[in-house]
Each structure stands twice: as C-alpha cells, then as structure tokens.
C-alpha positions as CSV (number, residue, x, y, z in Angstrom):
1,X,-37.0,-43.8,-46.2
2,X,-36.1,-40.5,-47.0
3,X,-36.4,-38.7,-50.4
4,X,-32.9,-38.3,-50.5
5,X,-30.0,-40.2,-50.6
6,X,-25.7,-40.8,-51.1
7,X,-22.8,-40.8,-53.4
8,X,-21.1,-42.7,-56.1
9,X,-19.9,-41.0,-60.1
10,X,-23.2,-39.1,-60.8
11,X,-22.9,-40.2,-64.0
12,X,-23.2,-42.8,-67.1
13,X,-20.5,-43.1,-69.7
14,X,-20.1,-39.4,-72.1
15,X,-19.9,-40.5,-76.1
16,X,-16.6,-40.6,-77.3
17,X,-15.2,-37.1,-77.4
18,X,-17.7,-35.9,-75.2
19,X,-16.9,-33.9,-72.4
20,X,-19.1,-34.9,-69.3
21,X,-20.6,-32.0,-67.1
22,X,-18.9,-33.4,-64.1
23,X,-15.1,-32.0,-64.0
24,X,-11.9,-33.4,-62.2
25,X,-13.7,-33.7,-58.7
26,X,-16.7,-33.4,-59.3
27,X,-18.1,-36.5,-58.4
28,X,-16.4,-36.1,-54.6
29,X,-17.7,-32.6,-54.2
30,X,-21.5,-33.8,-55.4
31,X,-21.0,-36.7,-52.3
32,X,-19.6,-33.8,-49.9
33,X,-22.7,-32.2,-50.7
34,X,-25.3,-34.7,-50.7
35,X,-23.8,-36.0,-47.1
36,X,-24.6,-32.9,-45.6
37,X,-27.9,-32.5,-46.9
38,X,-28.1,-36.1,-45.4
39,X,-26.9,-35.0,-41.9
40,X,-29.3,-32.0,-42.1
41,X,-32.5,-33.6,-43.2
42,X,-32.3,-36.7,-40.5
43,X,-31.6,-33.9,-37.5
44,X,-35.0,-32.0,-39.0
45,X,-36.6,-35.4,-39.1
46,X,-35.2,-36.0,-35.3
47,X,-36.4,-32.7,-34.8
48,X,-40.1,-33.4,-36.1
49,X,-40.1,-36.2,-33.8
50,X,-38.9,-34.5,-30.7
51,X,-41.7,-31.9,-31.1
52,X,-44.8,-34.5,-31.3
53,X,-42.9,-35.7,-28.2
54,X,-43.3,-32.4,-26.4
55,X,-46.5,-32.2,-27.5
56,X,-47.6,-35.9,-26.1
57,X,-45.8,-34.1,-22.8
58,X,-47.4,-30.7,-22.5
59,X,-50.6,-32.6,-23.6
60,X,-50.4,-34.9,-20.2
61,X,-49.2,-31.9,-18.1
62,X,-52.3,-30.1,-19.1
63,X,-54.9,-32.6,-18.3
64,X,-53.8,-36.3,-17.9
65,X,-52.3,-39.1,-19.6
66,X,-54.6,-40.6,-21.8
67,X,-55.7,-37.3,-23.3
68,X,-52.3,-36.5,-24.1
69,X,-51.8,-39.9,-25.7
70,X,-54.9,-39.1,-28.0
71,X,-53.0,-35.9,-28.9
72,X,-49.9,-37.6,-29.8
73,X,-51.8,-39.7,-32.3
74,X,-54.0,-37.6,-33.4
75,X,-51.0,-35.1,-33.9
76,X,-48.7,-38.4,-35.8
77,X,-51.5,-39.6,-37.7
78,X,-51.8,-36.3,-39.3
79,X,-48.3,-36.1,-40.0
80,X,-48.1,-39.1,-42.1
81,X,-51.3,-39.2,-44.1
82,X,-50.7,-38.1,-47.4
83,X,-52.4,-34.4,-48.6
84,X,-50.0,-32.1,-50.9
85,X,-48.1,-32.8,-54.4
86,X,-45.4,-31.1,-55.7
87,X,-44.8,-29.9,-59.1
88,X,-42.2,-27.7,-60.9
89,X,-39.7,-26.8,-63.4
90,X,-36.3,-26.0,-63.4
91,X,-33.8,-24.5,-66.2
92,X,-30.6,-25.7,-66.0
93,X,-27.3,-24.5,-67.8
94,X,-24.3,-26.5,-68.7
95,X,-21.2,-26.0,-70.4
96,X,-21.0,-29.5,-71.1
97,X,-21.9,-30.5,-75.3
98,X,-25.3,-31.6,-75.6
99,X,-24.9,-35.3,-76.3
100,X,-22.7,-35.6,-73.1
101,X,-25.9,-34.1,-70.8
102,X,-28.5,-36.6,-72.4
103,X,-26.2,-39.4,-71.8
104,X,-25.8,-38.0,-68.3
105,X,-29.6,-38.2,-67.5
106,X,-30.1,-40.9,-69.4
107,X,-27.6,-43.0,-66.6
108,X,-28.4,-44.6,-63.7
109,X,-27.3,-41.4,-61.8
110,X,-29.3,-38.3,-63.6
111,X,-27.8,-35.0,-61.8
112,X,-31.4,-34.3,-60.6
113,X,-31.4,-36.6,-58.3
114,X,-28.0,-36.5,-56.8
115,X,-29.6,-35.6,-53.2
116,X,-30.7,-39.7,-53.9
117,X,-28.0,-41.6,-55.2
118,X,-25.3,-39.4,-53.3
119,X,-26.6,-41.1,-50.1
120,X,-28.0,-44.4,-50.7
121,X,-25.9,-47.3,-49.6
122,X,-26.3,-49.3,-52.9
123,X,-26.8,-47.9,-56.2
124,X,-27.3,-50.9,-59.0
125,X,-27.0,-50.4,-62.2
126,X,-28.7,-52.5,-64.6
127,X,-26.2,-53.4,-66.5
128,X,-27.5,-54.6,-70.5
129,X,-30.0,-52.1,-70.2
130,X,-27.1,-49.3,-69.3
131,X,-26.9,-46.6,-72.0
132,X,-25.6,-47.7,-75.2
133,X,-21.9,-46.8,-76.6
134,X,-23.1,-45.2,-80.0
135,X,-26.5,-43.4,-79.1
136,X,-28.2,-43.1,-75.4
137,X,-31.0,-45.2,-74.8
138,X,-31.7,-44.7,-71.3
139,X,-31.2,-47.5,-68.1
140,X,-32.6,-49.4,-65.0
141,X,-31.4,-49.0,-61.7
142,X,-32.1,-49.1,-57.8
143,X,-30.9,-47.1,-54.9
144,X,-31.3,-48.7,-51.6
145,X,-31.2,-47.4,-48.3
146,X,-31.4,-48.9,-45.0
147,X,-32.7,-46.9,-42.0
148,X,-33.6,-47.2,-38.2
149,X,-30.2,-48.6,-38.0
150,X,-30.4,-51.5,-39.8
151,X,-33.9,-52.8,-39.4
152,X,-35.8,-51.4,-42.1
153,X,-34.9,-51.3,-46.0
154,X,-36.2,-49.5,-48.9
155,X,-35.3,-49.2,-52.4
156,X,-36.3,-46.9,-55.3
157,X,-36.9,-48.9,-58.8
158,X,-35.4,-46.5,-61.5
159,X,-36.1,-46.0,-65.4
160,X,-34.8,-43.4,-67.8
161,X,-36.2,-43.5,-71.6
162,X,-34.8,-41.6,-74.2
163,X,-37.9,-40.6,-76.0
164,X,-36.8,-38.7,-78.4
165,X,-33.1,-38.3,-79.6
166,X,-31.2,-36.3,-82.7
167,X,-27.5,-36.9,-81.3
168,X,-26.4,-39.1,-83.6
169,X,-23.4,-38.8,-85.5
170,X,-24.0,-36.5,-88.5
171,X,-27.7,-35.8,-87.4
172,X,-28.7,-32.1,-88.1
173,X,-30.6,-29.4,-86.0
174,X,-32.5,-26.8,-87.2
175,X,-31.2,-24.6,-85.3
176,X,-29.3,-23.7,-82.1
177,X,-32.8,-24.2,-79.7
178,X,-33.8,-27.3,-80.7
179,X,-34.3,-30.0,-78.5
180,X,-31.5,-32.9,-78.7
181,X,-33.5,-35.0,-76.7
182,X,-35.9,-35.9,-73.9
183,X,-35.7,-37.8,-71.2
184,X,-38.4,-39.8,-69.0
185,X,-37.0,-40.4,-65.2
186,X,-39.2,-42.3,-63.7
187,X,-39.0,-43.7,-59.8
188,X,-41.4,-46.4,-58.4
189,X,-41.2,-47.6,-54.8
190,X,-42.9,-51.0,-54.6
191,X,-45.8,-50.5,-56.9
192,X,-46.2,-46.7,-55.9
193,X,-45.0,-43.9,-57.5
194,X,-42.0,-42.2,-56.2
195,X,-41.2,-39.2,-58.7
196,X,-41.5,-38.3,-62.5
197,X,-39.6,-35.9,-64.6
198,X,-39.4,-34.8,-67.9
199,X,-36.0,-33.4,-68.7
200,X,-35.6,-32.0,-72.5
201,X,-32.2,-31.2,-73.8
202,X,-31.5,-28.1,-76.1
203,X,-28.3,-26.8,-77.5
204,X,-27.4,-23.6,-75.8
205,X,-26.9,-20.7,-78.7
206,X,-23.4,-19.6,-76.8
207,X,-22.6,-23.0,-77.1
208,X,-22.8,-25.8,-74.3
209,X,-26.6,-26.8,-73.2
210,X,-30.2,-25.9,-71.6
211,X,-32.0,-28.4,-69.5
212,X,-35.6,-28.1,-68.8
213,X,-36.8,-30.2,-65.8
214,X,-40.5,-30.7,-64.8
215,X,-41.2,-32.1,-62.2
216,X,-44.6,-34.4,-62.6
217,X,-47.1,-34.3,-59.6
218,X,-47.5,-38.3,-59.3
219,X,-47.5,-38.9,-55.7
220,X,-48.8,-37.3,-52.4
221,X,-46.1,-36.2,-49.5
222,X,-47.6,-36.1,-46.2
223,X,-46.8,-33.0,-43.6
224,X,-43.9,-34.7,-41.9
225,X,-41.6,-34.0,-45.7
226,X,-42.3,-30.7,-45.6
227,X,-38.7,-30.6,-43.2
228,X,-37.2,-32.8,-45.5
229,X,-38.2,-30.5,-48.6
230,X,-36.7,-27.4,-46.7
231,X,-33.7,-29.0,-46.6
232,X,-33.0,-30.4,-50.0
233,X,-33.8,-26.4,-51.3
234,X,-31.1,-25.2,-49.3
235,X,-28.8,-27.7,-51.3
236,X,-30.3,-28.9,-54.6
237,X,-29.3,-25.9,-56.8
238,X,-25.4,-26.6,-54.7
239,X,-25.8,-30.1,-55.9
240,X,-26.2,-29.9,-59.3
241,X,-23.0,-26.8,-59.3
242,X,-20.9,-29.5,-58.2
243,X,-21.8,-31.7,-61.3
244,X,-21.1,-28.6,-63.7
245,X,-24.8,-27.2,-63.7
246,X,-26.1,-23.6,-62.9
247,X,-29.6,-23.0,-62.1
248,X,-31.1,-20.5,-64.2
249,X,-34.7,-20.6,-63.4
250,X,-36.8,-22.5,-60.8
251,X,-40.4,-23.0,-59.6
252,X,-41.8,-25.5,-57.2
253,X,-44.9,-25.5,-55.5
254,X,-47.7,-27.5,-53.7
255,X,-51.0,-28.6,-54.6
256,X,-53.7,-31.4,-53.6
C-alpha cells in the first residue's frame, strides 16, 4: 500500500456562515493533483523494482546464478526492513476564517493528507462520530486501497480529536495569535502506526488563519519509500494550493 492515496470533497461540513478553504473547484483540482502524484509514485515504485531486477541480472552475468539470486535478496530484504523516521513541521496560510479550517481537519478528509484520500478507492466516513453542526469534535474514518491489481487490500483506520477548541459562538481570544484549536490526526494500519500530526489553529492578524503541522515520528519507513517521499514533495505543497492553502514554512527530515 502506498502512503498516498485518491479524491473525493477534501473536506467536512464549514459552520454556518463559514467560508471553507476549498473554493468553486477546488475539490476537482486537489483530485487532478493527487492522481498525478499517484501516476508518478507507482512508475518510481516500478522503477525501484526494475533496478533490483538489473541488479539480480548483472549479478548472474558477473559470476553465476545462484550468487546473483543471493544479491537480489539480500539487495530486497534491505529495501523493506524498516530503518529511518520522519519528522517535521509545516506552516500553513489560509484565507479561510478560523472555525472553517478546524472543522476542515477535524473531517474525515484533513487537507494534509489529501495525497491519501485523493487516491484511495473508498473513503468512509464514520458517520455519528462525523464533526458536530454547532462546534467540531473531530471523526473516524478509513481509506482503502486495493493494489497488485486486485489481489491485495489495505486500509488506513483514521481519528481526528479536537483537543482543545475556543470557536464557539461568542467565545473570546485574547488576541489575534491565539490558538482556536488543536487537532490530533491520528492513522493506524492494522494495529501499527501509520502517521501522527498535531495541527494547531491560530487566527491570522491580517485576518484569515495559520496552521502549524508537526509531523510525529511514530513509525519506521524502510529504503524502498524514500521514491515515494520524493514524489509526494514535488506535489504536497501543490496539494494543499488547490484546497486554498499556501505553504509558508516547511521542514522535514530523517532520523532512526
């Protein structure tokens, strides 16, 4: 399964007489994006293959067959045992009202992880749980994929929490910086961790709103994602444009 995915409306319900961050279009345009990424990421993936291939190859070429078959394992085991983390943090922009963005990450489709939802073939909300009319709460949800044409399913188990929230009608702020609310996005594969974030929500002092992601190390990648981490930086920050949000500041990088 890759850590990516498809489309569908990147977002939950806004309040009422909230403006969402995604304009006329912009759920179409954050699918466009997320199905290139898509065809991008499996031809690297292909590509990843195709190389351990050539090696197996040159390997028997070299010497003989059953030394080049002990090169080809010893070349895919590597690839798929699990040795770096990623962490990070991201600043996003929006001219979207506050209340609108929590409720946006609060959905079952947070903007972050549009690279996921855009491609999965089934995105299920889950439904009671779903963010509440008059305040946002947070939601279940799963994205499945299928892969190897068919044969082989996957899902991602997803939970946003509202921790902390001041968007209440009437609630005041002390100022123009302080957080509206956070948001826990939490991802679980099975019974192993698939991503965490911590997304805090802060009214912007020009007006609209700042997001600040961070992305919690909970889970090891092995070598064969570092293709498919290439390619979702060539499109995250195009993602989350198509959804309304600039990038203002981000930092990624890897660690045992």
């Amino acid at each position: 399964m890759s850590d990516s995915s498809t489309s569908s409306t990147p977002s939950g319900p806004a309040a009422s007489g909230s403006k969402s961050p995604v304009g006329p279009g912009g759920s179409d345009a954050a699918a466009a994006v997320a199905d290139r990424y898509h065809r991008v990421e499996r031809a690297a993936s292909w590509a990843l293959a195709l190389l351990v291939a050539g090696a197996f190859l040159a390997a028997v070429a070299a010497v003989s067959f059953w030394p080049g078959v002990a090169v080809a394992a010893v070349l895919a085991i590597a690839l798929r045992v699990p040795v770096y983390r990623r962490r990070g943090s991201v600043r996003l922009r929006t001219e979207a009202p506050p209340d609108a963005v929590v409720r946006e990450f609060a959905s079952a489709r947070p903007p972050i992880l549009a690279l996921q939802w855009g491609v999965a073939d089934e995105v299920r909300d889950g439904g009671e749980d779903a963010t509440a009319a008059d305040r946002p709460t947070g939601t279940r949800a799963a994205y499945e994929f299928s892969f190897l044409f068919g044969l082989r399913s996957a899902a991602i188990d997803l939970e946003t929490d509202v921790r902390a929230d001041a968007t209440s009608a009437g609630g005041e702020r002390d100022g123009p910086d302080d957080a509206v609310a956070t948001v826990a996005i939490d991802g679980a594969v099975g019974d192993s961790p698939w991503g965490s974030y911590a997304v805090t929500v802060r009214e912007s002092r020009d007006g609209g709103a700042i997001v600040d992601v961070e992305l919690r190390p909970t889970r090891r990648f092995a070598l064969r994602r570092l293709p498919q981490a290439w390619v979702a930086e060539r499109y995250y920050a195009e993602a989350l444009a198509a959804q309304g949000y600039e990038v203002l500041e981000r930092s990624v990088s890897l660690t045992r």
